[in-house]
CHARMM-style PDB file with segment names, atoms N, HN, CA, C and O in Angstrom:
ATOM      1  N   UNK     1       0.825  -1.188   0.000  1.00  0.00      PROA
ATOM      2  CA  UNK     1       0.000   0.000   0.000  1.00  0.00      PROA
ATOM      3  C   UNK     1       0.872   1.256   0.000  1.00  0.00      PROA
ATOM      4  O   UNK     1       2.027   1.282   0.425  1.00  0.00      PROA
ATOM      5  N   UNK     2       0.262   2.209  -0.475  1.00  0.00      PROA
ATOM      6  HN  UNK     2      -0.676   2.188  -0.820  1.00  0.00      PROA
ATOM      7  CA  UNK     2       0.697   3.940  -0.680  1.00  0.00      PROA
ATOM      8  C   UNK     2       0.652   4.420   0.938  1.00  0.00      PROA
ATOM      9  O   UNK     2      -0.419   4.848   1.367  1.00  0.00      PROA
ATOM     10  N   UNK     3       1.885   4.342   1.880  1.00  0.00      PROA
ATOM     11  HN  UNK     3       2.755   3.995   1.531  1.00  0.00      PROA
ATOM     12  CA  UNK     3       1.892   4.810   2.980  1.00  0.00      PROA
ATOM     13  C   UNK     3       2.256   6.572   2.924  1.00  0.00      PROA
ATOM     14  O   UNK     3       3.337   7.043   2.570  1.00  0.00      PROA
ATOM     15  N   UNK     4       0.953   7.418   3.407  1.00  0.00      PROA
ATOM     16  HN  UNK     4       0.075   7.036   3.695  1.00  0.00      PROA
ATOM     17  CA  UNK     4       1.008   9.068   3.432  1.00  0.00      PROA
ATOM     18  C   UNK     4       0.862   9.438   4.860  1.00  0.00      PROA
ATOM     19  O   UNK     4       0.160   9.003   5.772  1.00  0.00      PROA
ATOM     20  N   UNK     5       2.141  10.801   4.723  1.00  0.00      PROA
ATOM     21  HN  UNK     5       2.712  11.155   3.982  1.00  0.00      PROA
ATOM     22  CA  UNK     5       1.874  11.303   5.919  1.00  0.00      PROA
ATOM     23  C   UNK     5       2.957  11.384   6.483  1.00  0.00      PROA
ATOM     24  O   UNK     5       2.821  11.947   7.569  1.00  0.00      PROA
ATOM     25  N   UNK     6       4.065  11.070   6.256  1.00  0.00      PROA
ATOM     26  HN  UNK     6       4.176  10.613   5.374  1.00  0.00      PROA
ATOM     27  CA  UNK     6       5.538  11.212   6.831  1.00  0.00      PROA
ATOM     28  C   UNK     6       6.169  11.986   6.147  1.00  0.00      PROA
ATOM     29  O   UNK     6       6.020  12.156   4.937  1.00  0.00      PROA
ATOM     30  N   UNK     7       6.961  12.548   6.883  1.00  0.00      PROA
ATOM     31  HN  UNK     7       7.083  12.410   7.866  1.00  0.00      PROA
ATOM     32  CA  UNK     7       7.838  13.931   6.861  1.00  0.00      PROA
ATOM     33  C   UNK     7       9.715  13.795   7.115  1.00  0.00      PROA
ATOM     34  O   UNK     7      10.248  13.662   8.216  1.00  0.00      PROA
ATOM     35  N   UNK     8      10.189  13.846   6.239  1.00  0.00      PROA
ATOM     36  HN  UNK     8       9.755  13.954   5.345  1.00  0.00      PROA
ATOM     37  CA  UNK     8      11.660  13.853   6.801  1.00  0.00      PROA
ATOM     38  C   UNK     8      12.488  15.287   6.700  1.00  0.00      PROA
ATOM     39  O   UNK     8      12.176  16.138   5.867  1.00  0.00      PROA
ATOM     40  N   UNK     9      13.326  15.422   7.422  1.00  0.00      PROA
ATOM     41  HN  UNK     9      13.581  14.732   8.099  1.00  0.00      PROA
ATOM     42  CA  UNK     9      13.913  16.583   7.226  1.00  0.00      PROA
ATOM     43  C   UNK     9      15.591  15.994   7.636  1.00  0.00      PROA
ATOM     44  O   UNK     9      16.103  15.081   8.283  1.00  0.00      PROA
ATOM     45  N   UNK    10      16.120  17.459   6.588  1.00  0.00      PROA
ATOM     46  HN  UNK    10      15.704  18.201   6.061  1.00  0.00      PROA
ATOM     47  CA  UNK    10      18.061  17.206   6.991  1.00  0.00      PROA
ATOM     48  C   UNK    10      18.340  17.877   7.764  1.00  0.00      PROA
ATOM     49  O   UNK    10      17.689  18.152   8.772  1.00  0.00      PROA
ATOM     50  N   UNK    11      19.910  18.485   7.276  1.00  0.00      PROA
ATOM     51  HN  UNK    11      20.439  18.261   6.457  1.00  0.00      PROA
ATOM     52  CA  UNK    11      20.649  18.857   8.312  1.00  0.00      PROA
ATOM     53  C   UNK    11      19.581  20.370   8.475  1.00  0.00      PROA
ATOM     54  O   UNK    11      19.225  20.683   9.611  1.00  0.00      PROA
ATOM     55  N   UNK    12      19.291  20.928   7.690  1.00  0.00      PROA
ATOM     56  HN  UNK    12      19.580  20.673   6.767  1.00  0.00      PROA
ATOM     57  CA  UNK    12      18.443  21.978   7.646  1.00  0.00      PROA
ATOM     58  C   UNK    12      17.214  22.474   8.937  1.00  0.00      PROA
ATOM     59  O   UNK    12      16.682  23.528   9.284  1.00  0.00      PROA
ATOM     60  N   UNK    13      17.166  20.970   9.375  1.00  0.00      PROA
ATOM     61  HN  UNK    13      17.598  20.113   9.093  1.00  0.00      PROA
ATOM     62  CA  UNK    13      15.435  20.764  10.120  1.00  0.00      PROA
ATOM     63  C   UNK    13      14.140  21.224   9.117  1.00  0.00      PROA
ATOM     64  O   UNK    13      12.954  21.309   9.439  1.00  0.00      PROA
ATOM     65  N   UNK    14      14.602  21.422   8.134  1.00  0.00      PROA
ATOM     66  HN  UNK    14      15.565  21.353   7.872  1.00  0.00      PROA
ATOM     67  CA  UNK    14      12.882  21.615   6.921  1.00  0.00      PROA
ATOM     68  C   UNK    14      12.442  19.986   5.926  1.00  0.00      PROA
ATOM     69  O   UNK    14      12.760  19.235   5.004  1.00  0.00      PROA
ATOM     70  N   UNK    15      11.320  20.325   7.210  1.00  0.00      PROA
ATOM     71  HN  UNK    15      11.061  20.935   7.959  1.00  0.00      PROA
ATOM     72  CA  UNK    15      10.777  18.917   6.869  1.00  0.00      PROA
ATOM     73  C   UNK    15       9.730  18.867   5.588  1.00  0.00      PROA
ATOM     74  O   UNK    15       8.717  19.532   5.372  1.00  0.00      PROA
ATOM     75  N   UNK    16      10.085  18.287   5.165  1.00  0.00      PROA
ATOM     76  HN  UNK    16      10.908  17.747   5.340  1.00  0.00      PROA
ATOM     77  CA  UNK    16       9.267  17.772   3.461  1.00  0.00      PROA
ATOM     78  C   UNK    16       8.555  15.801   3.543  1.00  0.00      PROA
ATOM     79  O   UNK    16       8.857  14.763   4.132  1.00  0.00      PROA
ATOM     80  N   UNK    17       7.646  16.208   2.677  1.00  0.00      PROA
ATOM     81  HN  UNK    17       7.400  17.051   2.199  1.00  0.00      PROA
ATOM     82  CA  UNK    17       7.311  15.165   2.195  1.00  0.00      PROA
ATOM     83  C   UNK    17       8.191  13.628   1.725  1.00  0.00      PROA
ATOM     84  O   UNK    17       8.971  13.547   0.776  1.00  0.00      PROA
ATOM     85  N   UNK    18       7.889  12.724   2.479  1.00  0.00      PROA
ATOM     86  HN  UNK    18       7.255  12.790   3.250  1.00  0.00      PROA
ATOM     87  CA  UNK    18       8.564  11.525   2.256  1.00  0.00      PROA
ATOM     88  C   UNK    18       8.086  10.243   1.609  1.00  0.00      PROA
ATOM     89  O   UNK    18       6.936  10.016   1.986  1.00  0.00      PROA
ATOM     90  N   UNK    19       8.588   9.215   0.681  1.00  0.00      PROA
ATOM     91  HN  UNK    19       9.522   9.399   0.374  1.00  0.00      PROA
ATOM     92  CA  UNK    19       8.204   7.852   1.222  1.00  0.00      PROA
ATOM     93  C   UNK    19       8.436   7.570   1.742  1.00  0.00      PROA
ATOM     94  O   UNK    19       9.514   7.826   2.278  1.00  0.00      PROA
ATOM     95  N   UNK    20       7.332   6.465   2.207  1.00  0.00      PROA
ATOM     96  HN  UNK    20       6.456   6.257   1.772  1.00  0.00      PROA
ATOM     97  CA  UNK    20       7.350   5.162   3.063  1.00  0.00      PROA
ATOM     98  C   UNK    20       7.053   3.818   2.748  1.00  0.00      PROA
ATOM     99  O   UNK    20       5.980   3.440   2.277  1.00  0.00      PROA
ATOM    100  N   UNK    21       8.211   2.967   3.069  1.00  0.00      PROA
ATOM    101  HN  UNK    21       9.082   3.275   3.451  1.00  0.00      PROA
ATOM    102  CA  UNK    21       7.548   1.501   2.750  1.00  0.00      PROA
ATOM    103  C   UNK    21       8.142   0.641   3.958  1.00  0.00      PROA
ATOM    104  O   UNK    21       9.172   0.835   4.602  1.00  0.00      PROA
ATOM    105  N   UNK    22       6.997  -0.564   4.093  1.00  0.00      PROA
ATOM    106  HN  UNK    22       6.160  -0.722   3.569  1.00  0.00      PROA
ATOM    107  CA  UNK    22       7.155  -1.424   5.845  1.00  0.00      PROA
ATOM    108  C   UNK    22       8.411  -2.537   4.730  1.00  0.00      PROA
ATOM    109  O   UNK    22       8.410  -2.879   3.548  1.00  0.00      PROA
ATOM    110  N   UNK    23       9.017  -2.694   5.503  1.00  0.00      PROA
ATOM    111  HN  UNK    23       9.018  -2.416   6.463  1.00  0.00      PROA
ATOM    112  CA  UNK    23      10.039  -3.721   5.098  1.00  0.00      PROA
ATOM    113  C   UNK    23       9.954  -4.163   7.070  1.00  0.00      PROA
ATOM    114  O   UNK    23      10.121  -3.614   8.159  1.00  0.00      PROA
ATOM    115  N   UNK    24       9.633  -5.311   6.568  1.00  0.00      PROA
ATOM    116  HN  UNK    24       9.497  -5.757   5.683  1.00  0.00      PROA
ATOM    117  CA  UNK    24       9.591  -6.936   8.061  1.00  0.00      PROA
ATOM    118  C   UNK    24       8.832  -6.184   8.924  1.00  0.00      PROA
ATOM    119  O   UNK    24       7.656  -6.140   8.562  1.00  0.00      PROA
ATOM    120  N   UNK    25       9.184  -5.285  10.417  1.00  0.00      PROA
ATOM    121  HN  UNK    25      10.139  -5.322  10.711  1.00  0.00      PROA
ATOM    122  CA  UNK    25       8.535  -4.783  11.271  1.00  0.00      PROA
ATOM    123  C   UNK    25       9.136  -3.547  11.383  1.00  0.00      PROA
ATOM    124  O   UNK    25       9.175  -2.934  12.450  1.00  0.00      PROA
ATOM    125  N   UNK    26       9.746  -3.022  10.044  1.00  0.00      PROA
ATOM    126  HN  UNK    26       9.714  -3.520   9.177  1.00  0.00      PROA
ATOM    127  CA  UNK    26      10.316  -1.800  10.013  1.00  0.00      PROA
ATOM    128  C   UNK    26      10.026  -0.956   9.164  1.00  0.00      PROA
ATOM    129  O   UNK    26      10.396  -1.374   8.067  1.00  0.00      PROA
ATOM    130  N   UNK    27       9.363   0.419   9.061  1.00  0.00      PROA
ATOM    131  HN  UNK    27       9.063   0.759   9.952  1.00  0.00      PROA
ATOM    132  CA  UNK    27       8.815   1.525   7.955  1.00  0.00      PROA
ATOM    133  C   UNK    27      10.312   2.234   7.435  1.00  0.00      PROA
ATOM    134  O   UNK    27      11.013   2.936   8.164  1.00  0.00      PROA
ATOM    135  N   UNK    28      10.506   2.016   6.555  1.00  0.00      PROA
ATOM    136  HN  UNK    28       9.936   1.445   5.963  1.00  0.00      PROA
ATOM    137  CA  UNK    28      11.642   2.921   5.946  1.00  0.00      PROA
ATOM    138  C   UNK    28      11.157   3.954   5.144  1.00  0.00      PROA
ATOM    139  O   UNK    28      10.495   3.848   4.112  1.00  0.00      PROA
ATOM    140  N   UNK    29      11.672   5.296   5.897  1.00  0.00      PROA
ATOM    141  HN  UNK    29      12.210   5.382   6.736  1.00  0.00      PROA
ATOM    142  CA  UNK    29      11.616   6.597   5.356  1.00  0.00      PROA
ATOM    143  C   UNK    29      12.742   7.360   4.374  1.00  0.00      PROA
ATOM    144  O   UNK    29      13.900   7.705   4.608  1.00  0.00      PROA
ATOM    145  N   UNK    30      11.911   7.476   3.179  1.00  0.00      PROA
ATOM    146  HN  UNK    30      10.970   7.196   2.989  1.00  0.00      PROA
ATOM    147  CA  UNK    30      13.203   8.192   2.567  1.00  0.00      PROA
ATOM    148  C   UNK    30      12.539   9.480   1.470  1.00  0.00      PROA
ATOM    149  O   UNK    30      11.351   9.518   1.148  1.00  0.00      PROA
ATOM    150  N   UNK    31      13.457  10.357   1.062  1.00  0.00      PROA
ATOM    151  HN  UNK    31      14.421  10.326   1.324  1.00  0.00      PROA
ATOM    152  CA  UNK    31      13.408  11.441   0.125  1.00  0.00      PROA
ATOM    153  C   UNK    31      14.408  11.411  -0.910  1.00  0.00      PROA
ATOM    154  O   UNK    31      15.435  10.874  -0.494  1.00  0.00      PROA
ATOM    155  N   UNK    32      14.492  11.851  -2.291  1.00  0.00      PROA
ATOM    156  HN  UNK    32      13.657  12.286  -2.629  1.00  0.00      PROA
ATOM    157  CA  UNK    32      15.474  11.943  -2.620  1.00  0.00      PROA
ATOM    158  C   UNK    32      16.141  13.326  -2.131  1.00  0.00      PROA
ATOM    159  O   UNK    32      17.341  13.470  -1.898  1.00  0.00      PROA
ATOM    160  N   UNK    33      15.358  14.104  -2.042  1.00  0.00      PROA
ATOM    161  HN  UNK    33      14.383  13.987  -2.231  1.00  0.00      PROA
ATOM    162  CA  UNK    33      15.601  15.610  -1.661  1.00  0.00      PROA
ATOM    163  C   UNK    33      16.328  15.906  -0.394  1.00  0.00      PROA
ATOM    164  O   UNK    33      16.754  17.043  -0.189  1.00  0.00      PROA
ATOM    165  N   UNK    34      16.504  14.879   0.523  1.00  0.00      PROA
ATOM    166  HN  UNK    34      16.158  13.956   0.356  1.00  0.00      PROA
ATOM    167  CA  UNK    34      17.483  14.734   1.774  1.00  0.00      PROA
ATOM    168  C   UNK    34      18.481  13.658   1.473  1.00  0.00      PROA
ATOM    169  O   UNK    34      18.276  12.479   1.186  1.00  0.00      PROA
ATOM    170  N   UNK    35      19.550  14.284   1.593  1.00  0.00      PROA
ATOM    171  HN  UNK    35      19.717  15.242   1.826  1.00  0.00      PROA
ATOM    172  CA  UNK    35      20.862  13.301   1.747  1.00  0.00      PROA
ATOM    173  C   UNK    35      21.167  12.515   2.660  1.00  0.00      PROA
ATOM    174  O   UNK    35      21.460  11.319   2.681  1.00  0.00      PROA
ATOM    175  N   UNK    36      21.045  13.536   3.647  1.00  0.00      PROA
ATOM    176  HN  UNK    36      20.808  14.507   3.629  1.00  0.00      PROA
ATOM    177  CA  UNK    36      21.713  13.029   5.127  1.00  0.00      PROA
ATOM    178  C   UNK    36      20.337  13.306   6.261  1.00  0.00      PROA
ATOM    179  O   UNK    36      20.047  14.300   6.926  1.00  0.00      PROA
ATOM    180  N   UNK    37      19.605  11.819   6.119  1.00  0.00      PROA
ATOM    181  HN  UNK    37      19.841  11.011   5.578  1.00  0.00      PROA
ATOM    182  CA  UNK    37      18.578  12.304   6.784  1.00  0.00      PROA
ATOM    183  C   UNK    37      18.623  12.491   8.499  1.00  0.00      PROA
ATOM    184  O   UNK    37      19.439  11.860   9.171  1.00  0.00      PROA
ATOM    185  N   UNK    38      17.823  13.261   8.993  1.00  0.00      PROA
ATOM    186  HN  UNK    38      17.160  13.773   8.447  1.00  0.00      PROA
ATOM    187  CA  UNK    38      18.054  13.872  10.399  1.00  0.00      PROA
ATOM    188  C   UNK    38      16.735  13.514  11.587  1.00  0.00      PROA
ATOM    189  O   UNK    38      16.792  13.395  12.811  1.00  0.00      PROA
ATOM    190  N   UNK    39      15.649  13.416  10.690  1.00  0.00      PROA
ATOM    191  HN  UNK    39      15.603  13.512   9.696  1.00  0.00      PROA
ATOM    192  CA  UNK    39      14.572  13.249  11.430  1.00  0.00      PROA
ATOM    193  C   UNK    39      13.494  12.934  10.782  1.00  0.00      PROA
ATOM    194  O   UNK    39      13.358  13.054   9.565  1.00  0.00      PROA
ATOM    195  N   UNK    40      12.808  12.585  11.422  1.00  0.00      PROA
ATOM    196  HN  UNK    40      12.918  12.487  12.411  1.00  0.00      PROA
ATOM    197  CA  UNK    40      11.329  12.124  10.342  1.00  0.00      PROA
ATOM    198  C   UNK    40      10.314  12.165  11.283  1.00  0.00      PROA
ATOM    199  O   UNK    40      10.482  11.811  12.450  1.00  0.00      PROA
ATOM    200  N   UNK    41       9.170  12.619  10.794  1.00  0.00      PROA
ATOM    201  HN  UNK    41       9.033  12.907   9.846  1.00  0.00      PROA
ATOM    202  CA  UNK    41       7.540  12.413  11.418  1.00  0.00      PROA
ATOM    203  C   UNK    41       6.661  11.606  10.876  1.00  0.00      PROA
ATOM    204  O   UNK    41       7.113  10.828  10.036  1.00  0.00      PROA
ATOM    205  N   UNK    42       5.263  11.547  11.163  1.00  0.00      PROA
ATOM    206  HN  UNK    42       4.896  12.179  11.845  1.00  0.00      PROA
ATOM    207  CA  UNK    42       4.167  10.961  11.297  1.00  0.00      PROA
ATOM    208  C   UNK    42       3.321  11.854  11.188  1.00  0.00      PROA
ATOM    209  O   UNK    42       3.279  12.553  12.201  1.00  0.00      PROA
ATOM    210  N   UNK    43       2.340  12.265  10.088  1.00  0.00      PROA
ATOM    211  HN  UNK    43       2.375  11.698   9.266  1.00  0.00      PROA
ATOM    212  CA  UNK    43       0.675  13.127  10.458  1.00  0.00      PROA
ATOM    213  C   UNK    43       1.149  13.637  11.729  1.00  0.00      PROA
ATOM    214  O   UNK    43       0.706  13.321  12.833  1.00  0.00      PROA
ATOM    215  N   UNK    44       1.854  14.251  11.543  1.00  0.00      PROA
ATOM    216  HN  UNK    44       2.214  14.508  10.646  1.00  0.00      PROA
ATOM    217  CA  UNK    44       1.990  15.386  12.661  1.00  0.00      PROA
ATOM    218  C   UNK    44       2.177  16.818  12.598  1.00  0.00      PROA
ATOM    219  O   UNK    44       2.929  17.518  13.277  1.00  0.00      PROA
ATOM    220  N   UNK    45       1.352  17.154  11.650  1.00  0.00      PROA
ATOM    221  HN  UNK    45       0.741  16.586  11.099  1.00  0.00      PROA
ATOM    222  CA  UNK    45       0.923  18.526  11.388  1.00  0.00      PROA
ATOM    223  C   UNK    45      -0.435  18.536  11.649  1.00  0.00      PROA
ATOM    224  O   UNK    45      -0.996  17.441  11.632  1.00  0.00      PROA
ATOM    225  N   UNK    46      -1.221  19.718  11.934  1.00  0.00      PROA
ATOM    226  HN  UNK    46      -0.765  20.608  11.948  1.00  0.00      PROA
ATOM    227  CA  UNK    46      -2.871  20.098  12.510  1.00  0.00      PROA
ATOM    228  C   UNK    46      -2.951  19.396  10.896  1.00  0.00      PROA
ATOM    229  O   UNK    46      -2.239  19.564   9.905  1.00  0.00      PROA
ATOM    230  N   UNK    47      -4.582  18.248  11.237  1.00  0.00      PROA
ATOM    231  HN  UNK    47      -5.160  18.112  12.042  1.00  0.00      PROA
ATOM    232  CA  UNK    47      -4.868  18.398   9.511  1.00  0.00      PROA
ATOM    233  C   UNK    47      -4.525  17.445   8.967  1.00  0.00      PROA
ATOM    234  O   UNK    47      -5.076  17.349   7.870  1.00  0.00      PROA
ATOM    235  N   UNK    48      -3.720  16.484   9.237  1.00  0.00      PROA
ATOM    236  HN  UNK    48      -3.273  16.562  10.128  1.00  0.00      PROA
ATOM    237  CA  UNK    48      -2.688  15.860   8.154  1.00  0.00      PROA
ATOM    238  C   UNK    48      -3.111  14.569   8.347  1.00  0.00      PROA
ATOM    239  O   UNK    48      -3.402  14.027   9.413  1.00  0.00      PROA
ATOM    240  N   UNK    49      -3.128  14.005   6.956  1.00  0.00      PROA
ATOM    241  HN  UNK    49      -2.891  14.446   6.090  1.00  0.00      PROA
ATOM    242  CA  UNK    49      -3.677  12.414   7.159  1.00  0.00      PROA
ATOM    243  C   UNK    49      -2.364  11.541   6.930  1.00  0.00      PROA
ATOM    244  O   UNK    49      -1.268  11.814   6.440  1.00  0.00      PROA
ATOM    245  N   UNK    50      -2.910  10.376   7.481  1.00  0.00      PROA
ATOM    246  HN  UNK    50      -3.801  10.154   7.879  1.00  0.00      PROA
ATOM    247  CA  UNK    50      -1.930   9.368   7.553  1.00  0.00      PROA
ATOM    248  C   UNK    50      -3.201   7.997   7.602  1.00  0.00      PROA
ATOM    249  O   UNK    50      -4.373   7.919   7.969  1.00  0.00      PROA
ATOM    250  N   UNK    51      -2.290   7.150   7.071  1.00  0.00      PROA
ATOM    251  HN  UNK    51      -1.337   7.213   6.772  1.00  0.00      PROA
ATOM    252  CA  UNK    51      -2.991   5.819   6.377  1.00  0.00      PROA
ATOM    253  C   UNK    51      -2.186   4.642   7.150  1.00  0.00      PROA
ATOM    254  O   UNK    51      -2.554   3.490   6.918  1.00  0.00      PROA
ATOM    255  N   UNK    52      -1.020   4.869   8.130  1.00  0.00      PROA
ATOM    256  HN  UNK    52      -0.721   5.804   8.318  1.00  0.00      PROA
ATOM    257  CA  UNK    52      -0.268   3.657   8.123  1.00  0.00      PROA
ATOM    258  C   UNK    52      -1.178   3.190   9.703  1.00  0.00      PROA
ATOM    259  O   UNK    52      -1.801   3.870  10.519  1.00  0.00      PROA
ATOM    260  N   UNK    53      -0.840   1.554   9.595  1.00  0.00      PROA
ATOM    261  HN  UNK    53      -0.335   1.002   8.932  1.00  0.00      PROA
ATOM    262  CA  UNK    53      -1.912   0.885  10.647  1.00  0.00      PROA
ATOM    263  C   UNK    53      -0.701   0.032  11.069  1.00  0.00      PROA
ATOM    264  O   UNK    53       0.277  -0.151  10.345  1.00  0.00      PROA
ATOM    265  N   UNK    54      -0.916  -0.663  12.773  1.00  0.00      PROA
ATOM    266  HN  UNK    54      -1.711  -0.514  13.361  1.00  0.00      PROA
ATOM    267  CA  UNK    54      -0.237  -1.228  13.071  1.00  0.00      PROA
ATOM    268  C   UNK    54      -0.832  -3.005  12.815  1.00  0.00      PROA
ATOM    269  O   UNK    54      -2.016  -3.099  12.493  1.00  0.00      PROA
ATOM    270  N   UNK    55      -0.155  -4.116  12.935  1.00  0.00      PROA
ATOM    271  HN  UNK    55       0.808  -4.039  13.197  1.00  0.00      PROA
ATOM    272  CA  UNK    55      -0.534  -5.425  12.633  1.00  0.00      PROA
ATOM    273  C   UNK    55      -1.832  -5.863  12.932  1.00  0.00      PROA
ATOM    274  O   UNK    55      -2.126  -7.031  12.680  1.00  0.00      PROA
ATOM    275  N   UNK    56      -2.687  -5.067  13.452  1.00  0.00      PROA
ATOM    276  HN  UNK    56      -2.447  -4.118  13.657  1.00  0.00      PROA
ATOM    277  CA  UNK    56      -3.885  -5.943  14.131  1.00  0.00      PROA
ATOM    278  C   UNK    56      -5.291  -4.658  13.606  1.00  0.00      PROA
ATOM    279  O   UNK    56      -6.496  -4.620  13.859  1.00  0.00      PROA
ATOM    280  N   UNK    57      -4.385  -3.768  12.809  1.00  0.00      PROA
ATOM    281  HN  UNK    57      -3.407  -3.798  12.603  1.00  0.00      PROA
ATOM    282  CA  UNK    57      -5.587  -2.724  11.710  1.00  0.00      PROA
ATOM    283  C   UNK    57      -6.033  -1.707  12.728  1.00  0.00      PROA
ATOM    284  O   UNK    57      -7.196  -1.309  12.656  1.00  0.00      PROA
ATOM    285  N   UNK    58      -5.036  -1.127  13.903  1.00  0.00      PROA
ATOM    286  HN  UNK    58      -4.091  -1.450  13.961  1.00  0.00      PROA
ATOM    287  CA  UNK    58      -5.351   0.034  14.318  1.00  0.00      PROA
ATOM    288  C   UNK    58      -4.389   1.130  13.760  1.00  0.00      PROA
ATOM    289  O   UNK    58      -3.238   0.941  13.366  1.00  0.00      PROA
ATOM    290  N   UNK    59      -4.966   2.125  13.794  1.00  0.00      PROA
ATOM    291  HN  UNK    59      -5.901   2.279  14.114  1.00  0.00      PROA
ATOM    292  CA  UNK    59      -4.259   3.606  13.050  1.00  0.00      PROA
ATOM    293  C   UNK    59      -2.856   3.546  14.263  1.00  0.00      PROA
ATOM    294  O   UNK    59      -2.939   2.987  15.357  1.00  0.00      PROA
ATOM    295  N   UNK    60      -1.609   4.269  13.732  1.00  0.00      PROA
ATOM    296  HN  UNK    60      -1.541   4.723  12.843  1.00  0.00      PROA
ATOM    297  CA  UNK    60      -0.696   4.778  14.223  1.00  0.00      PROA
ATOM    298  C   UNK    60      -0.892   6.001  14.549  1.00  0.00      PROA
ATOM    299  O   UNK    60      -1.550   6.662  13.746  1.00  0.00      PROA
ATOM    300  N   UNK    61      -0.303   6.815  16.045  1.00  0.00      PROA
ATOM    301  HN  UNK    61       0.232   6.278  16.697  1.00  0.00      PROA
ATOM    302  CA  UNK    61      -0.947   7.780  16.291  1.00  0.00      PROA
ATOM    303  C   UNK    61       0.178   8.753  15.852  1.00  0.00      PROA
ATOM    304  O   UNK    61       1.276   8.234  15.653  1.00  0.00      PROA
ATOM    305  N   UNK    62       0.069   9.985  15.688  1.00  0.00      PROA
ATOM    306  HN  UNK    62      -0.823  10.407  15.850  1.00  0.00      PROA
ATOM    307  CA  UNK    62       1.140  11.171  15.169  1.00  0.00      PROA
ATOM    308  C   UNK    62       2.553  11.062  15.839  1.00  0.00      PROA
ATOM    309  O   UNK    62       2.429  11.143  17.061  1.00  0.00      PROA
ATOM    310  N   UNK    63       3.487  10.949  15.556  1.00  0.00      PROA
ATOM    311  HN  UNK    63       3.588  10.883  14.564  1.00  0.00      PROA
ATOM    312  CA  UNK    63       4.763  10.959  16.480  1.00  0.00      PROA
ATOM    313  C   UNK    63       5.799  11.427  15.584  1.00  0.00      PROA
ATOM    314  O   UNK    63       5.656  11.350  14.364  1.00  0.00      PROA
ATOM    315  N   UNK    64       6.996  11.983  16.210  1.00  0.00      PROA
ATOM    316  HN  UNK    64       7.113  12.045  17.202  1.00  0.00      PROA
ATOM    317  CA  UNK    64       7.999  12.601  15.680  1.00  0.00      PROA
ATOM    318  C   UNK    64       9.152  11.516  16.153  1.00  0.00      PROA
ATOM    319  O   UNK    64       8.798  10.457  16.670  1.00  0.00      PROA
ATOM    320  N   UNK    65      10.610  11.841  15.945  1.00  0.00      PROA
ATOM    321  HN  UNK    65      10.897  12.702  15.525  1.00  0.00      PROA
ATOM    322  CA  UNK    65      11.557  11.132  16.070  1.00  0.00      PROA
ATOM    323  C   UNK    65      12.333  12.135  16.728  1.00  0.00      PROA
ATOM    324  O   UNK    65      12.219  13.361  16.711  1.00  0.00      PROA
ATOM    325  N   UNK    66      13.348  11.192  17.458  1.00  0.00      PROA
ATOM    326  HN  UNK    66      13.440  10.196  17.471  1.00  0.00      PROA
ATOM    327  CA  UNK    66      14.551  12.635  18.412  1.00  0.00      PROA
ATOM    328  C   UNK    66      15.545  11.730  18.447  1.00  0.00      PROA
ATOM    329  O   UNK    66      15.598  10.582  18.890  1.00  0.00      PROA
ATOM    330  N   UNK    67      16.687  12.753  17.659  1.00  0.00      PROA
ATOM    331  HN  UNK    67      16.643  13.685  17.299  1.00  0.00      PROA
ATOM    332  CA  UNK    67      17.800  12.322  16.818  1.00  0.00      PROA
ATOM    333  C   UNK    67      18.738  12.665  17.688  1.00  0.00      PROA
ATOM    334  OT1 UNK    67      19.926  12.485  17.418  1.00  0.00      PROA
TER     335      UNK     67
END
């Protein structure tokens, strides 16, 4: 499936639009537009949808990462 709603940002901290794909029990985030990635989010802007579900078909709730 088309996973929306994640955000990565570089050394910059300007977070942009990302893919996502689940590889085993792991979501890998990437951009081409970041090199050296620094951080990544989740529908964590007011507003923002997100589609990704955990194994048993409940929604993932908004979360950020701390690098």
């Amino acid at each position: 499936d088309n996973i929306i709603g994640f955000e990565i940002c570089g050394e910059n901290n300007v977070y942009i639009p990302a893919q996502a794909i689940i590889k085993g029990n792991l979501v890998e985030v990437s951009s081409n537009k970041v090199t050296h990635p620094q951080k990544v989010r989740y529908a964590f802007q007011d507003f923002m949808l997100g589609n990704l579900k955990n194994k048993e078909g409940l929604p993932v709730v908004p979360f950020r990462s701390a690098f």
